[in-house]
C-alpha positions as MATLAB code, in Angstrom:
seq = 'XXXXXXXXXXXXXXXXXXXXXXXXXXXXXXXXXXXXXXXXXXXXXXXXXXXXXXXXXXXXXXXXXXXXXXXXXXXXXXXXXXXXXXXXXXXXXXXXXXXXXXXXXXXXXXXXXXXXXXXXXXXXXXXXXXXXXXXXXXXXXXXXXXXXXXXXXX';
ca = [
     199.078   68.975  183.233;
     202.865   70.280  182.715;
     204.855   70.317  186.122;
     208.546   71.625  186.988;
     209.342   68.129  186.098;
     207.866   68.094  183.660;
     209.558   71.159  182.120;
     213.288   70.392  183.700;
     213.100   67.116  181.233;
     212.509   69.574  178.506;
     215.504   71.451  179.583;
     217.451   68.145  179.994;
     216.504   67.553  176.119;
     214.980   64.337  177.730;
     211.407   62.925  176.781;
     209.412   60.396  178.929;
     208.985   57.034  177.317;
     205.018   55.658  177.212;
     204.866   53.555  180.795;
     205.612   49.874  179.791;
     202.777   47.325  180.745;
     203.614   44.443  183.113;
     205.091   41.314  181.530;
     204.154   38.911  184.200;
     201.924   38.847  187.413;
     202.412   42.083  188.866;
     201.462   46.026  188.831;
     203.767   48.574  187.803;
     202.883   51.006  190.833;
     201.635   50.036  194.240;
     200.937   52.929  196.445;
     200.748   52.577  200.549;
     201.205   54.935  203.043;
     202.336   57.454  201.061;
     204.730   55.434  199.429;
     205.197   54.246  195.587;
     206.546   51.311  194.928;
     207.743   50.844  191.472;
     208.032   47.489  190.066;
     211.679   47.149  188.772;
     212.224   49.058  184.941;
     214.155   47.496  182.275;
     215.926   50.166  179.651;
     214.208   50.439  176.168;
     215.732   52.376  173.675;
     214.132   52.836  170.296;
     211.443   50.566  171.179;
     213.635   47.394  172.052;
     214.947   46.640  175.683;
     218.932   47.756  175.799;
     220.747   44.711  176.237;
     223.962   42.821  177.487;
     226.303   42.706  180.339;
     228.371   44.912  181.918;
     232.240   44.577  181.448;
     231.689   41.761  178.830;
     229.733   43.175  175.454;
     228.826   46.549  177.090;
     231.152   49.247  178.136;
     230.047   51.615  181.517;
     228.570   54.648  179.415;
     226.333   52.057  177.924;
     225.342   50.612  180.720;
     224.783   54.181  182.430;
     222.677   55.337  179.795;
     220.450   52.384  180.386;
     220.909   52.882  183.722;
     218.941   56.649  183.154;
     216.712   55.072  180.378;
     215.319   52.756  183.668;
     215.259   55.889  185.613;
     212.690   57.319  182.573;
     210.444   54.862  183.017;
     210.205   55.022  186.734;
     209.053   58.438  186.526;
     207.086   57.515  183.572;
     205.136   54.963  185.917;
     204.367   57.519  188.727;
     203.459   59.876  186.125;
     200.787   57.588  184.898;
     199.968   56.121  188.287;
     199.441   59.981  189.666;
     197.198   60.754  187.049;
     200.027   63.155  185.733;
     200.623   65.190  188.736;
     204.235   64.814  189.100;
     204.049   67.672  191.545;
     202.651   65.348  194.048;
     206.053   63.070  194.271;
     208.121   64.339  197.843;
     211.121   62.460  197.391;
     212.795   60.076  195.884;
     213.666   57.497  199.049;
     215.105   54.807  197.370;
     216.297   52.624  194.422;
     217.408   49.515  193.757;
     220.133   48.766  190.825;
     220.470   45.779  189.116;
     223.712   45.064  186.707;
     223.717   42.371  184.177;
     227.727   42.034  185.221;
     230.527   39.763  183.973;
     232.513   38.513  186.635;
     234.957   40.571  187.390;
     232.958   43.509  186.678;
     232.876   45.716  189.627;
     231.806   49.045  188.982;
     228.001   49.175  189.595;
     227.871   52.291  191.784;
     229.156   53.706  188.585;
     226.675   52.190  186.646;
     223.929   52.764  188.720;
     224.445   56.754  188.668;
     222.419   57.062  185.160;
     219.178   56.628  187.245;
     220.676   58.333  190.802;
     222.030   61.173  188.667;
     218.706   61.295  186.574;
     216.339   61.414  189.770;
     218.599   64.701  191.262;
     218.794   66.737  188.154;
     215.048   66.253  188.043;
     213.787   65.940  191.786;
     217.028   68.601  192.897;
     217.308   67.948  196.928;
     214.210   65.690  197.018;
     216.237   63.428  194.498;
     218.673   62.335  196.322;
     217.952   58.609  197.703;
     219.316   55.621  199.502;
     220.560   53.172  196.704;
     221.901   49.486  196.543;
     224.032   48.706  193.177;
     224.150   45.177  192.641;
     225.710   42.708  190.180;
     223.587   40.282  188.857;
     224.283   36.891  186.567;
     221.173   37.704  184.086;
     218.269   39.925  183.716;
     214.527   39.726  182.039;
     214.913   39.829  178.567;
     218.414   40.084  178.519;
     218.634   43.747  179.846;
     221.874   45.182  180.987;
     219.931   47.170  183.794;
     216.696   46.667  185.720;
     215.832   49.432  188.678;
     213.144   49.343  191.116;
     212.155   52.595  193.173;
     210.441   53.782  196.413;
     209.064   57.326  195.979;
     207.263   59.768  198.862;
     203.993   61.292  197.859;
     202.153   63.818  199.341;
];
């Protein structure tokens, strides 16, 4: 089944990655009342997980890019969770942004825009979402980014 999302990543010259399998005790996609909620992404890039931290080994268009490669997989997830039927997402109501971050790095709203950015170029109107950008000391396998999501389905 090929949807308007489906075709606007086409456009974007943008491919959905195959949805990742759960590393530890948890499901990738839990839907209730009408609700998705996506277990938190990590970026993979050529098959490995895009690693580092922000404003010590990896510069802010890396970390955006990963940042978008999260975003990828999110919709990836749905995808599979909705049996393919993309068309069937509402909005995108929230997500959650996680920053592998040195110190004194402060620009995670920055960072964060690869997935926010990703979700309205895709979704249009019904992308745009309430968003928390947060610095954090580590992440699962050493990612730069993790980002969880909350999507409306009809």
């Amino acid at each position: 089944m090929t949807t308007a999302i489906d075709r606007k990543l086409e456009e974007l010259g943008l491919a959905l990655p195959e949805a990742a399998a759960p590393v530890a005790a948890y499901v990738p996609v839990v839907e209730a009342g009408g609700l998705l909620h996506v277990s938190g992404q990590l970026p993979f890039k050529d098959g490995a997980v895009m690693t580092g931290r922000a404003g010590e080994d990896r510069d802010l268009a890396y970390v955006q890019e990963a940042a978008q490669r999260c975003g990828l997989m999110l919709v990836a997830q749905i995808k599979k969770h909705l049996g393919g039927d993309l068309s069937r997402v509402e909005r995108v109501v929230k997500l959650g942004v996680f920053v592998n971050s040195a110190a004194d790095f402060t620009d995670q709203p920055e960072a964060a825009n690869g997935a926010s950015e990703l979700m309205q170029a895709l979704f249009g109107e019904a992308g745009r979402h309430a968003r928390a950008a947060v610095g954090v000391p580590t992440l699962p396998r050493g990612a730069v980014v993790e980002v969880d999501a909350i999507f409306a389905v009809r």
